[in-house]
C-alpha atoms as one frame of an Amber mdcrd trajectory, in Angstrom:
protein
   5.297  19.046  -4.901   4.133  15.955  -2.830   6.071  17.411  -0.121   4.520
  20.896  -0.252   1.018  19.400  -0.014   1.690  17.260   2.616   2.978  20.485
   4.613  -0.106  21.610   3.463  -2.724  19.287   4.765  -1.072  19.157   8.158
  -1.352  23.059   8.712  -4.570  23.168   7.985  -5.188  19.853  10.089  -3.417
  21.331  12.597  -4.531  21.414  16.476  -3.095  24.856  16.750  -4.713  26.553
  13.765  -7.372  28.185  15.311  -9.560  28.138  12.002  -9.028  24.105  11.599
 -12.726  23.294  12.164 -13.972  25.591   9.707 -15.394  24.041   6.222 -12.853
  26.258   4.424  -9.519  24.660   6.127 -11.368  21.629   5.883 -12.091  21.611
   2.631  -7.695  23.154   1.854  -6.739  20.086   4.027  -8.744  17.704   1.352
  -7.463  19.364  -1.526  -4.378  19.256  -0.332  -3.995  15.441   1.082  -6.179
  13.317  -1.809  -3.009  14.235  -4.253  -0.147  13.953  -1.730  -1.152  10.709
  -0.938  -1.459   9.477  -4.817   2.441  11.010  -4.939   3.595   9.208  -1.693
   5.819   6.426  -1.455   4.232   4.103   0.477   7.445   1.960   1.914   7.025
  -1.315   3.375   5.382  -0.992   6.807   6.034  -2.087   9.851   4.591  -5.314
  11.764   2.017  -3.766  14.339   0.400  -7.217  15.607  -1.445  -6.593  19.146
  -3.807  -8.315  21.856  -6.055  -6.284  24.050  -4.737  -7.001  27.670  -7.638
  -5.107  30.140  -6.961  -1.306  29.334  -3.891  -2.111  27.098  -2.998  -3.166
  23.851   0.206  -5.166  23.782   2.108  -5.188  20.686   4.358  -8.574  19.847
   7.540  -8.210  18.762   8.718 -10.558  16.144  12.147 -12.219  15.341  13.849
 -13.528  12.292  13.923 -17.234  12.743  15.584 -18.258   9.809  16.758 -15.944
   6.647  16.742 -17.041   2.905  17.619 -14.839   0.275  13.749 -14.243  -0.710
  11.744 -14.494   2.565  12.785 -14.190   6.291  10.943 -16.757   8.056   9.320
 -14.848  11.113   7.839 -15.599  14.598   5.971 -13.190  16.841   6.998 -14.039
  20.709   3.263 -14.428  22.210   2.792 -15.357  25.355   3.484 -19.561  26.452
   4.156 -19.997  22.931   6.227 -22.690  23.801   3.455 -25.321  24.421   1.494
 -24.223  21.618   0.828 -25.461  18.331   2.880 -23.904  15.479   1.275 -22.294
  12.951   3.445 -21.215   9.973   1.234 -18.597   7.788   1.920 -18.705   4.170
   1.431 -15.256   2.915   0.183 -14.788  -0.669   3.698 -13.077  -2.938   1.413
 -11.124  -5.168   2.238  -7.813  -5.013   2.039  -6.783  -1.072   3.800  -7.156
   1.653   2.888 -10.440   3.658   2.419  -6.875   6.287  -1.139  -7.045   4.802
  -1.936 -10.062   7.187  -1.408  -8.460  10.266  -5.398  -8.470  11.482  -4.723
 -12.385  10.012  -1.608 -12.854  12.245  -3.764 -11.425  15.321  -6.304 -13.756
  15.177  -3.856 -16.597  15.634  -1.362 -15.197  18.183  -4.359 -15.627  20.858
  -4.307 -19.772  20.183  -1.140 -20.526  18.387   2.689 -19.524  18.347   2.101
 -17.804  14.826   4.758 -17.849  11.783   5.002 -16.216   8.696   6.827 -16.160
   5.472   7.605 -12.624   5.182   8.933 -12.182   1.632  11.391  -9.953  -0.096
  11.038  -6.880  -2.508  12.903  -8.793  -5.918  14.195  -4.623  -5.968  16.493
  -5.557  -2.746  17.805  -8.932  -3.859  21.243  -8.994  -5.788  20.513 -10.278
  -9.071  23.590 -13.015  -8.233  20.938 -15.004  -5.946  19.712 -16.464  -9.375
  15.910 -17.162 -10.148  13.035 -17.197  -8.194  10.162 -19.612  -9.483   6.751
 -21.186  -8.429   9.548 -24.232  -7.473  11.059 -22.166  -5.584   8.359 -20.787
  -3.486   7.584 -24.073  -2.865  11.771 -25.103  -1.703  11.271 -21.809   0.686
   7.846 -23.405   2.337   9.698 -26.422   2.735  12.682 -25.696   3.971  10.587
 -23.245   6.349   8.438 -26.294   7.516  11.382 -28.854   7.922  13.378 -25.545
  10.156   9.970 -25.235  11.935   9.741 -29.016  12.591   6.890 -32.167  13.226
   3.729 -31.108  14.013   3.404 -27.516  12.154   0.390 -26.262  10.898   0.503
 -24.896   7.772  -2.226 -22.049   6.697  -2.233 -20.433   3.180  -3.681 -17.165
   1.757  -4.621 -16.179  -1.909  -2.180 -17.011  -4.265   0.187 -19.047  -1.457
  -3.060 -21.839  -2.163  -1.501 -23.374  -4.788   2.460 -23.726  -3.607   1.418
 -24.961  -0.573  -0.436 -27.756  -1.795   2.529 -28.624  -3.471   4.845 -28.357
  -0.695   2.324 -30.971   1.426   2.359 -33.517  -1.650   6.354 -33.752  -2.031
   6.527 -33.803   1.451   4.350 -36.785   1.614   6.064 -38.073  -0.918   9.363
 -38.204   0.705   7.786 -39.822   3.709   9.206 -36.567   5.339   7.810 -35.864
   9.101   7.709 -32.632   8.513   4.228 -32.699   6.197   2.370 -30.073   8.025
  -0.301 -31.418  10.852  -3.083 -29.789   8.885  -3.442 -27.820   5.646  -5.918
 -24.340   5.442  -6.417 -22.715   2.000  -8.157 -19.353   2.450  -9.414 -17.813
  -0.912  -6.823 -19.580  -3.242  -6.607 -20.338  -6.740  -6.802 -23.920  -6.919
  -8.851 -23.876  -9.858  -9.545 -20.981 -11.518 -11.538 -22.613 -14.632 -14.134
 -22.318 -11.586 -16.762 -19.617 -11.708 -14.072 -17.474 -14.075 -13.971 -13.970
 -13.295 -12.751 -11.574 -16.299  -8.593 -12.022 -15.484  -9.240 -15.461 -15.929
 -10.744 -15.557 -18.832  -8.396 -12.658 -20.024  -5.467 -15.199 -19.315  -7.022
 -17.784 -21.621  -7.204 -15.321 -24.097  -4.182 -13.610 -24.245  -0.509 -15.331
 -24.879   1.575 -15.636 -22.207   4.445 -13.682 -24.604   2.640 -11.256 -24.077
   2.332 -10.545 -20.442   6.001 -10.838 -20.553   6.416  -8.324 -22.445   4.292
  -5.831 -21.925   4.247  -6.267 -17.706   7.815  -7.231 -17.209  10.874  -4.528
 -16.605  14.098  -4.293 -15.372  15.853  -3.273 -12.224  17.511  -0.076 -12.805
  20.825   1.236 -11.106  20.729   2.713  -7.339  19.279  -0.665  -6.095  20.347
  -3.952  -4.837  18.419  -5.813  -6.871  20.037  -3.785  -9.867  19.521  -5.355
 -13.012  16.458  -8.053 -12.027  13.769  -8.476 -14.050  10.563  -8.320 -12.275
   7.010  -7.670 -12.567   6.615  -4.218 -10.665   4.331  -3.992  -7.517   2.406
  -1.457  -8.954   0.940  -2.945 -11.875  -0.421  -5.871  -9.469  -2.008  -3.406
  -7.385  -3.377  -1.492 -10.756  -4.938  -4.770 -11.684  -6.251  -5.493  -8.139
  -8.180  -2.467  -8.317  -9.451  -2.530 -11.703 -10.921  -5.725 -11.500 -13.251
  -4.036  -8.482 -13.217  -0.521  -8.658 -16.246   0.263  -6.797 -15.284  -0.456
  -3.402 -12.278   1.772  -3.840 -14.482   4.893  -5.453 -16.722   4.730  -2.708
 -14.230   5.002   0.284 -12.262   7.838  -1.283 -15.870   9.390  -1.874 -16.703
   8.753   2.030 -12.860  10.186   2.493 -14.110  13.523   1.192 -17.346  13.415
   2.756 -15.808  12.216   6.298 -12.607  15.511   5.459 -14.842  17.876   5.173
 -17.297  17.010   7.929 -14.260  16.812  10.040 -14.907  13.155  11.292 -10.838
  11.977  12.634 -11.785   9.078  13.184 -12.816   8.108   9.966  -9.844   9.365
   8.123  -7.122   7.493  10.611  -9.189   4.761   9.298  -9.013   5.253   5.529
  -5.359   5.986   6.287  -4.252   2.866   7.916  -5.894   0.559   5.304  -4.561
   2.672   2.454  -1.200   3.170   3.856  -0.783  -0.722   3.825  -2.613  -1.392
   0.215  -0.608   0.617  -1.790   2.447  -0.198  -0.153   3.594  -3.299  -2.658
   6.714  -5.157  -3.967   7.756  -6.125  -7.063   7.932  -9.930  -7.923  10.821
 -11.728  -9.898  10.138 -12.640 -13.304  10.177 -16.387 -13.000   7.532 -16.468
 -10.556   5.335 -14.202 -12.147   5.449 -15.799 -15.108   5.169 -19.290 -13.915
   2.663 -18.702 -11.475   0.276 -17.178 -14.207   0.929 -20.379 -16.797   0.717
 -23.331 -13.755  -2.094 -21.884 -12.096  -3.843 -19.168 -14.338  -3.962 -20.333
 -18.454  -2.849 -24.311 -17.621  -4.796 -25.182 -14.783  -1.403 -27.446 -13.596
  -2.828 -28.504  -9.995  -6.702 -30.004 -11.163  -5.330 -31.442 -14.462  -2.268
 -33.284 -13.090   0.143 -31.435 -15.005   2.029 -30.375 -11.683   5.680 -30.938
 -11.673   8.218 -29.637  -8.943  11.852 -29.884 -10.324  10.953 -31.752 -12.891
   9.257 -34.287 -11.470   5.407 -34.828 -11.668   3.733 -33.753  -8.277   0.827
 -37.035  -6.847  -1.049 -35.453  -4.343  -2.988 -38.615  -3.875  -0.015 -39.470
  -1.394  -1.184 -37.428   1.125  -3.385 -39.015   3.262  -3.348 -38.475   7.146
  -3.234 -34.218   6.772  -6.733 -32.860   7.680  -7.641 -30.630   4.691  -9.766
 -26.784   5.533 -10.841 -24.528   2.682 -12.112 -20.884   3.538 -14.252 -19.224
   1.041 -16.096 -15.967   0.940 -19.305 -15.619  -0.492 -18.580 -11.902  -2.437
 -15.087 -12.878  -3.171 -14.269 -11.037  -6.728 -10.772 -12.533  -6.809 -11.352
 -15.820  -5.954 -14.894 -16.853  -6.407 -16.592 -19.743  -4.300 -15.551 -23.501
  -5.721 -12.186 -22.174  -6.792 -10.810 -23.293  -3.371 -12.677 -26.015  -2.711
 -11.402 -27.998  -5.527  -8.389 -28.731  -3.323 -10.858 -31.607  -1.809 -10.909
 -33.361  -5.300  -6.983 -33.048  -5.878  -6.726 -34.401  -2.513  -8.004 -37.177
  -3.296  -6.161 -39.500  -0.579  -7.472 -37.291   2.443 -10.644 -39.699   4.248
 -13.761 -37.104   3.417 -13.985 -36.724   7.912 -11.116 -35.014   7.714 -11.515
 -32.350   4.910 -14.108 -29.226   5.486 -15.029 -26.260   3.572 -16.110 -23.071
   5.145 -17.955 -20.670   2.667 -18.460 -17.202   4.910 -21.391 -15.323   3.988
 -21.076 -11.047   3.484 -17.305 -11.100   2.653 -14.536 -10.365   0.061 -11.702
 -11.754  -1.053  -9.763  -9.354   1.612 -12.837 -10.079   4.327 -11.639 -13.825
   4.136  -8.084 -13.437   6.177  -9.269  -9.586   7.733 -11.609  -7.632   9.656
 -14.685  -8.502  11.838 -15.851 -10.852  10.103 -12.998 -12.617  10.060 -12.056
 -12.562  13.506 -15.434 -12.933  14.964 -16.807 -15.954  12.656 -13.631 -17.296
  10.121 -11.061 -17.528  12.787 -12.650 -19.738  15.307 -13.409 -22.139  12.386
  -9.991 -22.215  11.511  -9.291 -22.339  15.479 -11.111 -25.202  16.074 -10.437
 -27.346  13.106  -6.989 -26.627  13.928  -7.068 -27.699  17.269  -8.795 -30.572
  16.580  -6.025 -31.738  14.314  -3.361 -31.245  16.986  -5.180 -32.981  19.301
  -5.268 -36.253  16.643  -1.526 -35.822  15.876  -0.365 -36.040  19.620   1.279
 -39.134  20.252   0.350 -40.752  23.742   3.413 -43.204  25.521   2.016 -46.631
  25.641   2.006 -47.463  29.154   4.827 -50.430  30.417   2.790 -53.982  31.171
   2.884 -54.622  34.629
């Protein structure tokens, strides 16, 4: 059926149809497309990360620099990325692809040579590989940071906040000189008891038993990952847009309005961001499960209850990282203070080299995309970045005479 309205909304789309501009094979192609698109399978898309050279865009190809069972770590080959500052981008594991950071990505292949943690659909990993926790996240940003080497940036979206702070402390805490060069959190949930918005107050509320049982299902045959237990993609994205529905009603209105108008543009627009939202993973049980008891119902991180294999996690150890938090002022996920409370748990950092950054007129997605992001959040991040290279290089003390 999805396929026969597909077929559908291109014919009537179609250049050579000589009756495409009228209002009726408009308004066929927009009865036909709204419901083929809520049938598609949206697979995971493709890295399209580009620079405007003159008259040209020029897309960056990326590489697989090293490959864990759970994430690839990934470069994109800008150019003289050799003597530029690393910058390993820790995308959030929530539900989409770390593909959703593309426009982020962008923004620092013009300064940086730009990393990412690109991680794995629990569907496609045998269920032999064992677990995947919130300790394990953090063993993957590790051993990503120690592959990448001294002197790595390390910048964190959404729900990658929290792991990452934990990666810096045990790296500190091993004296390791691999603890990244500087730390930004962009719209994390450091501490969600922060300005609660109705999932976390729903998490206080409801036993964790019960998320498990209700949210959590099984693998089923015909996959590699046959057998897994994991929290399907699709329920975080059902939860993503229920907790701000408005946004999402009013572009699919304006995707009528622009179909039957006839306004291409428009709809190649609605397209492309749709096309990437609803394409989503599904997460492995343990992670799920522990990231919603550390860092949603027990607040682990601002009541020093954070452990990492057992151990309990000081981040007062840190001391020498310069600390950035990125905010947005209409963020719905991640209200404003919820970030920033990674200043108090960092309580070691000198207060000249931690900065927060609250943008006005975004979201929680306008914090790490769009205009607004690349015209006014990026060159904070830019600059505070370079700044913090600039401290970290180590000058030869020159040979008395």
């Amino acid at each position: 059926m999805a396929k026969l309205l597909d077929i559908g909304h291109h014919m009537a789309r179609n250049e050579r149809n000589p009756w495409r501009d009228t209002y009726t094979m408009r308004a066929l192609a927009t009865v036909c497309e709204l419901p083929a698109r809520a049938m598609k399978d949206y697979g995971k898309p493709r890295y399209q990360v580009w620079e405007h050279l003159g008259d040209i865009d020029v897309i960056f190809s990326e590489r697989v620099v090293e490959s864990l069972p759970f994430a690839d770590l990934l470069n994109f080959e800008v150019p003289e990325a050799e003597g530029k500052p690393k910058v390993l981008i820790a995308a959030a594991l929530s539900g989409h692809f770390a593909t959703l950071l593309q426009d982020t990505i962008r923004g620092f292949a013009r300064d940086f040579d730009p990393y990412i943690t690109d991680w794995k659909d629990a569907r496609e990993v045998p269920a032999e590989e064992g677990r995947f926790g919130f300790d394990e996240y953090v063993a993957h940003l590790i051993h990503f940071l120690e592959t990448l080497g001294p002197g790595t940036h390390l910048v964190a979206t959404c729900q990658a906040a929290p792991p990452a702070m934990v990666a810096c402390a045990v790296l500190a805490e091993r004296k390791s000189e691999c603890v990244p060069a500087s730390l930004t959190l962009m719209g994390g949930p450091v501490d969600t008891r922060v300005s609660p918005i109705f999932i976390n107050k729903l998490a206080d509320k409801i036993p964790l038993r019960a998320f498990q049982r209700n949210n959590i299902h099984t693998i089923p045959k015909g996959y590699p990952g046959s057998g897994r237990k994991v929290y399907p993609g699709f329920f975080q994205l059902s939860g993503f847009i229920m907790l701000n529905p408005k946004p999402h009603i009013k572009q699919y209105f304006n995707f009528v309005k622009n179909s039957l108008k006839g306004d291409d543009e428009a709809l190649q627009k609605f397209r492309d961001f749709y096309d990437e939202y609803f394409a989503v993973l599904d997460m492995a049980e343990d992670f799920y499960l522990d990231t919603l008891q550390k860092v949603f119902v027990e607040h682990h991180i601002p009541t020093g209850q954070m452990t990492y294999e057992g151990k309990p996690v000081d981040f007062t150890v840190v001391t020498d990282m310069p600390l950035l938090t990125v905010e947005g002022e209409n963020d719905n996920f991640c209200p404003p203070g919820q970030t920033e409370a990674a200043h108090d748990v960092f309580s070691g950092i000198p207060s000249d080299k931690q900065k927060n950054h609250i943008q006005e007129g975004v979201g929680h997605y306008g914090v790490f995309s769009g205009s607004k992001f690349q015209k006014h959040i990026y060159p904070v991040i830019r600059d505070f970045i370079q700044d913090a290279h600039t401290e970290t290089i180590k000058f030869p003390v020159e040979a008395e005479a």
